[in-house]
PDB file of N, CA, C and O in Angstrom:
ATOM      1  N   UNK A   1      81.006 132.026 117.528  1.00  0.00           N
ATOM      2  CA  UNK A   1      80.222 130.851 117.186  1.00  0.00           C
ATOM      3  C   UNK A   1      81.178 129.701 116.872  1.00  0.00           C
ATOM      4  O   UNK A   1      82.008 129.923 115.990  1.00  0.00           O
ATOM      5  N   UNK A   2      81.181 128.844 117.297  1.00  0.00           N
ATOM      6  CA  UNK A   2      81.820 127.468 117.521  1.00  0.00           C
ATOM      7  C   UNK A   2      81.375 126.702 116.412  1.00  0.00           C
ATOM      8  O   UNK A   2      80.201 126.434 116.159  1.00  0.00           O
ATOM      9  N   UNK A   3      82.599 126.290 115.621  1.00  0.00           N
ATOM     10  CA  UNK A   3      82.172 125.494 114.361  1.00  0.00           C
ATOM     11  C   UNK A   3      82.284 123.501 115.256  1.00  0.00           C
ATOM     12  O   UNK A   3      83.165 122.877 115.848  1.00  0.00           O
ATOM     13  N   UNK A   4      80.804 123.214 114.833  1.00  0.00           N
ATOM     14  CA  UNK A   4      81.164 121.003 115.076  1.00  0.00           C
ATOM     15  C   UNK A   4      81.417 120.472 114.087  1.00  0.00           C
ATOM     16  O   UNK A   4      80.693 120.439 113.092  1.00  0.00           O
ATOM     17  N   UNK A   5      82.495 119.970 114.216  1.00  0.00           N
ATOM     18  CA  UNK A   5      83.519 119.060 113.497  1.00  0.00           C
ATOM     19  C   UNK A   5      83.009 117.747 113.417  1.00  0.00           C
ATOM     20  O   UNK A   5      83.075 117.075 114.446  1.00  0.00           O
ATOM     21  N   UNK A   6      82.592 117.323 112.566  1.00  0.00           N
ATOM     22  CA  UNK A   6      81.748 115.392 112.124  1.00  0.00           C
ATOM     23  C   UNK A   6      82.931 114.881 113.304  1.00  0.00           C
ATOM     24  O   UNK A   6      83.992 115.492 113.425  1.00  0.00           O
ATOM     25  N   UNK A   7      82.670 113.978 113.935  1.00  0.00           N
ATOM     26  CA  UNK A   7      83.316 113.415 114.685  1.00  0.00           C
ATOM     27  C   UNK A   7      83.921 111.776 114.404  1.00  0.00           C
ATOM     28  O   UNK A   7      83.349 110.706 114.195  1.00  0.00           O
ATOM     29  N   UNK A   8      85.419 112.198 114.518  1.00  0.00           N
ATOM     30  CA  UNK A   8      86.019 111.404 114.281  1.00  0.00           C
ATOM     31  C   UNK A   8      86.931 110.365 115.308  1.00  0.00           C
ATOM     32  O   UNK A   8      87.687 110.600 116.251  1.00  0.00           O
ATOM     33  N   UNK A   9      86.338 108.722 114.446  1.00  0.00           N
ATOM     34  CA  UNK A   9      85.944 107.759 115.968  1.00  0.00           C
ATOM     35  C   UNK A   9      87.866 107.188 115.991  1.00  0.00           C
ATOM     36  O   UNK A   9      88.446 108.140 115.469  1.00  0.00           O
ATOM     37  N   UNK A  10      88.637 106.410 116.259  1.00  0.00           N
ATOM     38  CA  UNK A  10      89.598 105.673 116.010  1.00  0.00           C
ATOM     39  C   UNK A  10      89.189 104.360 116.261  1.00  0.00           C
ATOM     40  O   UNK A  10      89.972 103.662 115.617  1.00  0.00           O
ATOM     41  N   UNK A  11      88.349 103.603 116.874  1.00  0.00           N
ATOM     42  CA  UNK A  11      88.073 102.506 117.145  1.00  0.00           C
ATOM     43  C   UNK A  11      86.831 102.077 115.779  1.00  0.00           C
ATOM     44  O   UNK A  11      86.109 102.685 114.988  1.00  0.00           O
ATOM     45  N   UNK A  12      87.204 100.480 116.185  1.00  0.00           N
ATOM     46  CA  UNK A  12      86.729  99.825 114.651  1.00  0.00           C
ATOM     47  C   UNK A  12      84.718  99.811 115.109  1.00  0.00           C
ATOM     48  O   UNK A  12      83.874  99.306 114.369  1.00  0.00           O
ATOM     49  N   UNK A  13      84.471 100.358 116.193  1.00  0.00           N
ATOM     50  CA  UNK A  13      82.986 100.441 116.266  1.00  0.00           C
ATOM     51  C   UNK A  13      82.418 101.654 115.672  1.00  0.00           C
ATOM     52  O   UNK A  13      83.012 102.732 115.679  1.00  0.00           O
ATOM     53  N   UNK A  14      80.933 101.414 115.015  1.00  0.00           N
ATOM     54  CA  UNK A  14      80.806 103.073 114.778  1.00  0.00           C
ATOM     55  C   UNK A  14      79.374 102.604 115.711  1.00  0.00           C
ATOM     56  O   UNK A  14      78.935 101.529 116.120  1.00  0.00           O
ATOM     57  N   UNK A  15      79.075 103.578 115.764  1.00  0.00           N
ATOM     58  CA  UNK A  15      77.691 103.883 117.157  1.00  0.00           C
ATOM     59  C   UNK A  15      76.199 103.353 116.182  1.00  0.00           C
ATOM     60  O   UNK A  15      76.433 103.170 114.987  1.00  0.00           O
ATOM     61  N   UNK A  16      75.610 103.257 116.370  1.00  0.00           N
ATOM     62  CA  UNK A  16      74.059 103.613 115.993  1.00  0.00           C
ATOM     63  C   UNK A  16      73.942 104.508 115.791  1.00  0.00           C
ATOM     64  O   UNK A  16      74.330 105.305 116.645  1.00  0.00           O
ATOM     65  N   UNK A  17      73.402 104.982 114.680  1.00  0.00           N
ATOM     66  CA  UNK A  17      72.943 106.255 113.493  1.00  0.00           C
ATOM     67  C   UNK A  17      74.108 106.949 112.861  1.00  0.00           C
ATOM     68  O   UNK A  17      74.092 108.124 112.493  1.00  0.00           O
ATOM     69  N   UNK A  18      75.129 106.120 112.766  1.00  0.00           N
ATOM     70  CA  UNK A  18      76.490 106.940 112.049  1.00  0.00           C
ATOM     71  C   UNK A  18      76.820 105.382 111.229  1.00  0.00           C
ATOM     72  O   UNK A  18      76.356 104.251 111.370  1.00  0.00           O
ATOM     73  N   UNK A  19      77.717 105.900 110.449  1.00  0.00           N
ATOM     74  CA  UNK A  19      78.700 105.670 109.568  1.00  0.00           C
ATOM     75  C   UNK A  19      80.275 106.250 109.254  1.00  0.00           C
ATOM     76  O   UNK A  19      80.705 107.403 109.289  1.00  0.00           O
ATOM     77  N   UNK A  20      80.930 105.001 108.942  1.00  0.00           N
ATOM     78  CA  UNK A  20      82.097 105.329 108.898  1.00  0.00           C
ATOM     79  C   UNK A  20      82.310 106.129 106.980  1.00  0.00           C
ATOM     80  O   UNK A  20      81.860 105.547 105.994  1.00  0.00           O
ATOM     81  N   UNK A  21      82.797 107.003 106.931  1.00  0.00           N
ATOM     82  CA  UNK A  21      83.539 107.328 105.419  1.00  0.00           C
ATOM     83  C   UNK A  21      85.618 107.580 105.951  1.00  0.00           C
ATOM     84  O   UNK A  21      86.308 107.522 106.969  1.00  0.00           O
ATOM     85  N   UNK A  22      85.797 107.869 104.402  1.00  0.00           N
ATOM     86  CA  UNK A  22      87.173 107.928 104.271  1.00  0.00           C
ATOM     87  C   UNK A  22      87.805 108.887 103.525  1.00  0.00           C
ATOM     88  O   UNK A  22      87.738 108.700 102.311  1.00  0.00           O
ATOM     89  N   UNK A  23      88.467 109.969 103.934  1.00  0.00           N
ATOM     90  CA  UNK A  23      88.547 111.126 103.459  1.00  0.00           C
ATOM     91  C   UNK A  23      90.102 111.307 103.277  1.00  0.00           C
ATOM     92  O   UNK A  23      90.998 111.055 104.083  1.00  0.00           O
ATOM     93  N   UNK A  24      90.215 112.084 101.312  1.00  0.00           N
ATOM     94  CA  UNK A  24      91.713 112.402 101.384  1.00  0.00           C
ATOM     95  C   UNK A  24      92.321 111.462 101.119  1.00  0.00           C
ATOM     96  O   UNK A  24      91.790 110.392 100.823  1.00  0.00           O
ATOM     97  N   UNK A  25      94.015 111.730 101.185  1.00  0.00           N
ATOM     98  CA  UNK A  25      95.246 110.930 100.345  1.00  0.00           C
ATOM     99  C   UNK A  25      95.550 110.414 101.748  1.00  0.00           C
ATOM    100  O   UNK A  25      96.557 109.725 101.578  1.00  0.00           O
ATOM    101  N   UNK A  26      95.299 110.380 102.761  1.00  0.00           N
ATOM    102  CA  UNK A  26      95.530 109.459 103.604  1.00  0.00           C
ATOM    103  C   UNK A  26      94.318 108.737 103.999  1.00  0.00           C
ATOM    104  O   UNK A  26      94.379 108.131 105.069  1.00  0.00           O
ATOM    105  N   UNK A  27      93.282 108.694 103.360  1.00  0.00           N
ATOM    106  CA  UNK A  27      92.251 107.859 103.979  1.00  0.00           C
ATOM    107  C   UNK A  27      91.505 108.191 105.420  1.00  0.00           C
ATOM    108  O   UNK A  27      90.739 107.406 105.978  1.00  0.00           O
ATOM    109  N   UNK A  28      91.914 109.646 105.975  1.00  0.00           N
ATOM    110  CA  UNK A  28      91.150 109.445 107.683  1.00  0.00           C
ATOM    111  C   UNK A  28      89.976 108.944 107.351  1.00  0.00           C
ATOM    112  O   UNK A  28      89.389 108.841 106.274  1.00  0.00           O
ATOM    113  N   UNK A  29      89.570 108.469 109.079  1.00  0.00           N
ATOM    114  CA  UNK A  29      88.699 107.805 108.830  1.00  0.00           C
ATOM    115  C   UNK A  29      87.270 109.161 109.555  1.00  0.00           C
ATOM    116  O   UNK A  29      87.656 109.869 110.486  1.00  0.00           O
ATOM    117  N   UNK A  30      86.495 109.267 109.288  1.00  0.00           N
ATOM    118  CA  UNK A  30      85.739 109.880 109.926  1.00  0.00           C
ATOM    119  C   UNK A  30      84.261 108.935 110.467  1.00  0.00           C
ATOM    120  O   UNK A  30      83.858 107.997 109.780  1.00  0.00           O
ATOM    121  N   UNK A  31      83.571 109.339 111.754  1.00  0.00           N
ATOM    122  CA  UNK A  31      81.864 109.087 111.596  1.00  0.00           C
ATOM    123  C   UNK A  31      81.579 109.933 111.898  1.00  0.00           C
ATOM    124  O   UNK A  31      82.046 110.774 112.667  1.00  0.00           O
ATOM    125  N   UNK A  32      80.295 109.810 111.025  1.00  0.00           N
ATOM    126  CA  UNK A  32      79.637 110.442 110.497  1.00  0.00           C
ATOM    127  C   UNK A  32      77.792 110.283 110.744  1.00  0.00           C
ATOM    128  O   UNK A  32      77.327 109.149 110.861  1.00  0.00           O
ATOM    129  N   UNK A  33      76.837 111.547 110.806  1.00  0.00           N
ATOM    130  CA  UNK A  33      75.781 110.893 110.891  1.00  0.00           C
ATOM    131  C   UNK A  33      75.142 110.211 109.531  1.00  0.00           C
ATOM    132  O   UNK A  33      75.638 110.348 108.413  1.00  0.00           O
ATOM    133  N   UNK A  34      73.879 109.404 109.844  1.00  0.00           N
ATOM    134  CA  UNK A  34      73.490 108.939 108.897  1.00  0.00           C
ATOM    135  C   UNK A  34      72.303 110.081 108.207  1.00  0.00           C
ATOM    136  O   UNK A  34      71.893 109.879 107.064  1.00  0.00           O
ATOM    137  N   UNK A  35      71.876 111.123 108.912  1.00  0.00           N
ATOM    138  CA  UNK A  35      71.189 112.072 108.652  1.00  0.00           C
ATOM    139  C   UNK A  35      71.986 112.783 107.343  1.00  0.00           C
ATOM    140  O   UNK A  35      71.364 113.132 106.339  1.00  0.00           O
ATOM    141  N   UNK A  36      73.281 112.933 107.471  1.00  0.00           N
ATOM    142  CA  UNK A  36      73.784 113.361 106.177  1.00  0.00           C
ATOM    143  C   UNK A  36      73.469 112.789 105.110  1.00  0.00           C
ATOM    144  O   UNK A  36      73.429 113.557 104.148  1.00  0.00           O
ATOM    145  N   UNK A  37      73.208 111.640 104.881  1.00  0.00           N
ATOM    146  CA  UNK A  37      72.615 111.366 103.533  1.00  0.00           C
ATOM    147  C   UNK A  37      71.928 111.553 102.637  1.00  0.00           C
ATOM    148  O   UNK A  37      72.082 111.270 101.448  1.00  0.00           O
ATOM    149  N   UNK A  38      70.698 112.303 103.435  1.00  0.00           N
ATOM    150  CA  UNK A  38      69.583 113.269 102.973  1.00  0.00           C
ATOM    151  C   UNK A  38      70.568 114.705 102.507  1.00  0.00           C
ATOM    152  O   UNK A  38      70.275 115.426 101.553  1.00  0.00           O
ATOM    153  N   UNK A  39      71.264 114.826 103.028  1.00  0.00           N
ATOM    154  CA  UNK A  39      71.671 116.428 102.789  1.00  0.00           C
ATOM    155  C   UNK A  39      72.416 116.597 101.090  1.00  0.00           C
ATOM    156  O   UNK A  39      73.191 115.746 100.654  1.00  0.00           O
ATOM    157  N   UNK A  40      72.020 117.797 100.325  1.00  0.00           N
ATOM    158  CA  UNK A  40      71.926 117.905  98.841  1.00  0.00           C
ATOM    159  C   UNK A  40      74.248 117.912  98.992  1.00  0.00           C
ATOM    160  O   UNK A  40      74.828 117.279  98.110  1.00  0.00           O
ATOM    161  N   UNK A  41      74.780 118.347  99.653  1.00  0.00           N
ATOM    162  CA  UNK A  41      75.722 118.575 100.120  1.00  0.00           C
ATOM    163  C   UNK A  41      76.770 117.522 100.053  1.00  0.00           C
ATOM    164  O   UNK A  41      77.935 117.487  99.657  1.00  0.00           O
ATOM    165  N   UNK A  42      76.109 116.852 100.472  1.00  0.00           N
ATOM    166  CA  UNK A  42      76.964 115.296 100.657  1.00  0.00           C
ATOM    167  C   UNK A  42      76.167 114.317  99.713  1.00  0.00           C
ATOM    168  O   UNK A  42      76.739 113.248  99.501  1.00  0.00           O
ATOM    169  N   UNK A  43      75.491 114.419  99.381  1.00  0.00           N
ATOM    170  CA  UNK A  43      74.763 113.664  97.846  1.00  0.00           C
ATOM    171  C   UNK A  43      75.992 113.965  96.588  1.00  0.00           C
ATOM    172  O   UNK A  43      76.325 113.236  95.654  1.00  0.00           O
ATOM    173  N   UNK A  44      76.478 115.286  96.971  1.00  0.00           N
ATOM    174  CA  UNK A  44      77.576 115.841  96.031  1.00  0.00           C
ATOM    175  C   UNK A  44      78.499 114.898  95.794  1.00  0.00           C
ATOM    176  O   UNK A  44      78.923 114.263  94.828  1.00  0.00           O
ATOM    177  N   UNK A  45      78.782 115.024  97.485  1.00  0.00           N
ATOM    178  CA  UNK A  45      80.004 113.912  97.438  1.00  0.00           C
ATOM    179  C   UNK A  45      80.194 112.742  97.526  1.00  0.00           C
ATOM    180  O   UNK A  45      81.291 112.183  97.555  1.00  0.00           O
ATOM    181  N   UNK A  46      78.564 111.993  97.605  1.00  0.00           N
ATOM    182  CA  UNK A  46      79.090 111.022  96.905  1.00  0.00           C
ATOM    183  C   UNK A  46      78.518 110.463  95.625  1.00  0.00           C
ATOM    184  O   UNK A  46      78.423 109.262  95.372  1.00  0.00           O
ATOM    185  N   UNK A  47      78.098 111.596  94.740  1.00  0.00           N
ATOM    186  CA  UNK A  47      78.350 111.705  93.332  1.00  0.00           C
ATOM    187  C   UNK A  47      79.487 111.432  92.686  1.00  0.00           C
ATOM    188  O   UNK A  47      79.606 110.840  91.613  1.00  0.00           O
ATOM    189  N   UNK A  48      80.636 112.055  93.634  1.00  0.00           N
ATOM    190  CA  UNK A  48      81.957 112.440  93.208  1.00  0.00           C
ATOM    191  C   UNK A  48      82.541 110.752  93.810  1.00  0.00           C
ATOM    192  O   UNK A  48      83.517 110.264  93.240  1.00  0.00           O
ATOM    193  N   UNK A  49      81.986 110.117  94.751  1.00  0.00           N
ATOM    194  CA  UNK A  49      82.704 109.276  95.235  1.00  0.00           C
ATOM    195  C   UNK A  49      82.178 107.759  94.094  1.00  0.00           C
ATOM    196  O   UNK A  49      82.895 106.809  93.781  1.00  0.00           O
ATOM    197  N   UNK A  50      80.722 108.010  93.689  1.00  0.00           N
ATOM    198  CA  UNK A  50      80.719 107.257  92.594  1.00  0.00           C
ATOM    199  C   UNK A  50      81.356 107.484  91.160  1.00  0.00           C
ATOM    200  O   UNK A  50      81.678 106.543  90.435  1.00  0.00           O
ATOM    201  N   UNK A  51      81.480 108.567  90.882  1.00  0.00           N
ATOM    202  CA  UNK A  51      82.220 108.652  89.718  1.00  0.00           C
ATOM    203  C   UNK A  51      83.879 107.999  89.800  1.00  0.00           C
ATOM    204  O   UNK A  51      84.154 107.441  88.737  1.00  0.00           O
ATOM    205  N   UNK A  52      84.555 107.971  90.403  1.00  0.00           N
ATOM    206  CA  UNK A  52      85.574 107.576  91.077  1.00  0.00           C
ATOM    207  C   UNK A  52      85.731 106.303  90.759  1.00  0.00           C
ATOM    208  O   UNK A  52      86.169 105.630  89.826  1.00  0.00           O
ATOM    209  N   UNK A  53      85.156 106.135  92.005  1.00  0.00           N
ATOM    210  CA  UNK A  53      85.061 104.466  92.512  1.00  0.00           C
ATOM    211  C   UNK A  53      84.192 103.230  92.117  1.00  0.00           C
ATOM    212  O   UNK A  53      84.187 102.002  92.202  1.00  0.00           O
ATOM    213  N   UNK A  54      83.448 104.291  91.628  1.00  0.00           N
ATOM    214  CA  UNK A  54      82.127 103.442  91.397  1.00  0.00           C
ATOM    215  C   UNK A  54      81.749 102.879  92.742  1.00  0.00           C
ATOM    216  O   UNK A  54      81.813 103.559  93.766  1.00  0.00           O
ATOM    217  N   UNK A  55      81.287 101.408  92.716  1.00  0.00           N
ATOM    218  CA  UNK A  55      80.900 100.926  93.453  1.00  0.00           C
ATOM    219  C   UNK A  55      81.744  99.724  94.606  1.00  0.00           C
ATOM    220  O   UNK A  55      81.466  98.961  95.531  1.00  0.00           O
ATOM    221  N   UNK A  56      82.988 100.221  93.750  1.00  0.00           N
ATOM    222  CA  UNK A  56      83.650  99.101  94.834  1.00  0.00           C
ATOM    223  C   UNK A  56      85.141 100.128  95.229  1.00  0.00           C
ATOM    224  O   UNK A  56      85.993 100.738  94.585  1.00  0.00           O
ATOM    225  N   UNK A  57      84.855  99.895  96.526  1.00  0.00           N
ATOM    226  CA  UNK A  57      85.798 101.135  97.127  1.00  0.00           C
ATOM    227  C   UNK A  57      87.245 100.430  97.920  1.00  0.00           C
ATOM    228  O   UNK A  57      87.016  99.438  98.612  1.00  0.00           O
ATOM    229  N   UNK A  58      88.639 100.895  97.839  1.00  0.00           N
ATOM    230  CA  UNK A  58      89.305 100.515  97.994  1.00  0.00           C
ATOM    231  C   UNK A  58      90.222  99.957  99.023  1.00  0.00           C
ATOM    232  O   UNK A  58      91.230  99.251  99.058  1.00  0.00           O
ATOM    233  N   UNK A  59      89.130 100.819 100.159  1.00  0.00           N
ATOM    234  CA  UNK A  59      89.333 100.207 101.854  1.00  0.00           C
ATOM    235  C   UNK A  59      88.153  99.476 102.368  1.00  0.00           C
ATOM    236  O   UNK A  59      88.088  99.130 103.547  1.00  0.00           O
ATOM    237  N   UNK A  60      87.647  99.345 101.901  1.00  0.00           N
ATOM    238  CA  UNK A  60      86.311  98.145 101.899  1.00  0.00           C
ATOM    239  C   UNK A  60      85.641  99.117 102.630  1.00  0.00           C
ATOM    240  O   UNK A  60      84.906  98.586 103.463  1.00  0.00           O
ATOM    241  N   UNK A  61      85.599 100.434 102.652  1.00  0.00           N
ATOM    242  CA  UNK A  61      84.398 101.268 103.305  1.00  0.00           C
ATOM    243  C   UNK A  61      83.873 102.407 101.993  1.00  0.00           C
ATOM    244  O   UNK A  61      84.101 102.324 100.786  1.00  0.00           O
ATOM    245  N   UNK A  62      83.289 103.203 102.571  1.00  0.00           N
ATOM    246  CA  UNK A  62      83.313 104.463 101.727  1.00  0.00           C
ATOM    247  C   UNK A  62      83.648 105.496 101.866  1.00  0.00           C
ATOM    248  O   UNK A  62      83.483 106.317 102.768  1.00  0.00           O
ATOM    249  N   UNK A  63      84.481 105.514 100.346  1.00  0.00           N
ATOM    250  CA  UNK A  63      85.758 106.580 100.070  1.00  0.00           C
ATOM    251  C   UNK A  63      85.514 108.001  99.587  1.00  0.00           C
ATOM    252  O   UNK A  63      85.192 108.157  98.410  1.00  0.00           O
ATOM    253  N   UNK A  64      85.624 108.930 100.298  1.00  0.00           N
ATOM    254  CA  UNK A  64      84.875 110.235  99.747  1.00  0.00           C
ATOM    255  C   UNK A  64      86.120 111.363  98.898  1.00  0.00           C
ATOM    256  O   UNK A  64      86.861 112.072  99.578  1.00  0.00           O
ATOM    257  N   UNK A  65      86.161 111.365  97.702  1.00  0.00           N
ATOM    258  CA  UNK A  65      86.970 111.969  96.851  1.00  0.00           C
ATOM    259  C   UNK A  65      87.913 113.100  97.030  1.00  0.00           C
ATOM    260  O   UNK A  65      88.620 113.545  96.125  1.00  0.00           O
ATOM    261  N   UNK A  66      87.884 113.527  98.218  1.00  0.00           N
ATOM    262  CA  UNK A  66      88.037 115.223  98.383  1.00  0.00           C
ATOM    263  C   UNK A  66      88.956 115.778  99.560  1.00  0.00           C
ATOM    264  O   UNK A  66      89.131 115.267 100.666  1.00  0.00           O
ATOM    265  N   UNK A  67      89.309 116.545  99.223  1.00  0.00           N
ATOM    266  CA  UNK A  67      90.917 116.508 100.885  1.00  0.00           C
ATOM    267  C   UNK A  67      89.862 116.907 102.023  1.00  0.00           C
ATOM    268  O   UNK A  67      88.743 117.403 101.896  1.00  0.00           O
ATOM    269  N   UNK A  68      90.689 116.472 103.374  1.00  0.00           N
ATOM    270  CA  UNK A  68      90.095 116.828 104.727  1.00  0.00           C
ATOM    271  C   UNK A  68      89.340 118.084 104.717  1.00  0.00           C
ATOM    272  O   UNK A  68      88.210 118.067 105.206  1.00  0.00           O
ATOM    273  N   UNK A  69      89.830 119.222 104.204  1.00  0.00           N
ATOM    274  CA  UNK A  69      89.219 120.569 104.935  1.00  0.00           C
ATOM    275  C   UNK A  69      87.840 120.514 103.701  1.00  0.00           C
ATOM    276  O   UNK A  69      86.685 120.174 103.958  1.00  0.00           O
ATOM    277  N   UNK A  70      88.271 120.867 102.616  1.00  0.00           N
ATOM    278  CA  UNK A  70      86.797 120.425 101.846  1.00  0.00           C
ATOM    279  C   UNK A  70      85.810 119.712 102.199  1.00  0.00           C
ATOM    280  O   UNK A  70      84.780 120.360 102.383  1.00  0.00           O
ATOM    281  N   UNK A  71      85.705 118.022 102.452  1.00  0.00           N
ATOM    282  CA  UNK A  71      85.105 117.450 103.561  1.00  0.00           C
ATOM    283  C   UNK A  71      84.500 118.259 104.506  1.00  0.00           C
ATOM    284  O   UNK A  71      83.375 118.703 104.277  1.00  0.00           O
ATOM    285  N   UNK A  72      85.265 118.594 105.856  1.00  0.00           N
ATOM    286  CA  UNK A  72      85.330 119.389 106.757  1.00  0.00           C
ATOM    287  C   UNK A  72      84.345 120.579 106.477  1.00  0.00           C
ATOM    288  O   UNK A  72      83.199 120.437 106.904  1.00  0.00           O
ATOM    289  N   UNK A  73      84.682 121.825 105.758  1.00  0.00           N
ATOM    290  CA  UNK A  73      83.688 122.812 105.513  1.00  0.00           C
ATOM    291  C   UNK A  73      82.306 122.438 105.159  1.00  0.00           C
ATOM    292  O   UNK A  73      81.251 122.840 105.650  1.00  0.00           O
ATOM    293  N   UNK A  74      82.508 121.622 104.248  1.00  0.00           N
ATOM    294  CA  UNK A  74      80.855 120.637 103.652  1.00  0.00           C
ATOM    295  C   UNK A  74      79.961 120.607 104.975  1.00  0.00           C
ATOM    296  O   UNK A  74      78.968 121.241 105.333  1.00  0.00           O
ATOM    297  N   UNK A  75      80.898 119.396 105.664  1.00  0.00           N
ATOM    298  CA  UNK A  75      79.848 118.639 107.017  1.00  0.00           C
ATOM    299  C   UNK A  75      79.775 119.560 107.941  1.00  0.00           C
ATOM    300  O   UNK A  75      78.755 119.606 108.629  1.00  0.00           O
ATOM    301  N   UNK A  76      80.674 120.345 108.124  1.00  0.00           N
ATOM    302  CA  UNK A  76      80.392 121.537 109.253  1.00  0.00           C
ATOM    303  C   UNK A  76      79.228 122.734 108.997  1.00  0.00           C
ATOM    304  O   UNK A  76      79.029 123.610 109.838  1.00  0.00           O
ATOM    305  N   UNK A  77      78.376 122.643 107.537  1.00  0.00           N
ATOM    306  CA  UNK A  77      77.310 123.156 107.619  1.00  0.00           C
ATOM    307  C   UNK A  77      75.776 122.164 107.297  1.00  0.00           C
ATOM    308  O   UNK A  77      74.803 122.625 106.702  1.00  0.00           O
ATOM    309  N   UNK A  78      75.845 121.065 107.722  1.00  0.00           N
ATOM    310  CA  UNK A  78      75.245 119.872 107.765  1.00  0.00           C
ATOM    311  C   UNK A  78      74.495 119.890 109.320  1.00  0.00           C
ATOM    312  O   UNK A  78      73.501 119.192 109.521  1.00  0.00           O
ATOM    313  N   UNK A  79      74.928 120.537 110.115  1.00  0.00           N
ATOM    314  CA  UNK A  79      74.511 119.939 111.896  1.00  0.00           C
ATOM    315  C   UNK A  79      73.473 121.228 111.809  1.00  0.00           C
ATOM    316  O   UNK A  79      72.749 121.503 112.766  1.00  0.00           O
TER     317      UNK A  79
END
């Protein structure tokens, strides 16, 4: 069984029905769907990304608290 990986864009467009976040001590950038928002999973994280940051985030996007693979395992049971 084949794990899907949130897909990650390099260009400054994100598509219709995604969003960009920012993951980790290097900031990748990931998109992301917007369907995740509903999910109790990623509400987590960005619980964690408001406690943090609050409301003003430091790459002018949104910054999600937590290293790549954490991220990663989260959204890979999201699809």
């Amino acid at each position: 069984m084949a794990i899907r990986l949130p897909r990650i864009v390099s260009s400054k467009k994100v598509p219709k029905g995604y969003f960009a976040v920012y993951v980790g001590e290097n900031q990748k950038r990931f998109v992301i769907p917007v369907s995740f928002l509903n999910h109790p999973s990623f509400q987590d994280l960005l619980g964690k990304s408001e406690e943090e940051f609050g409301y003003s985030h430091p790459t002018g996007g949104l910054a999600i608290p937590c290293n790549e693979d954490t991220f990663l395992k989260v959204t890979s049971r999201m699809y």
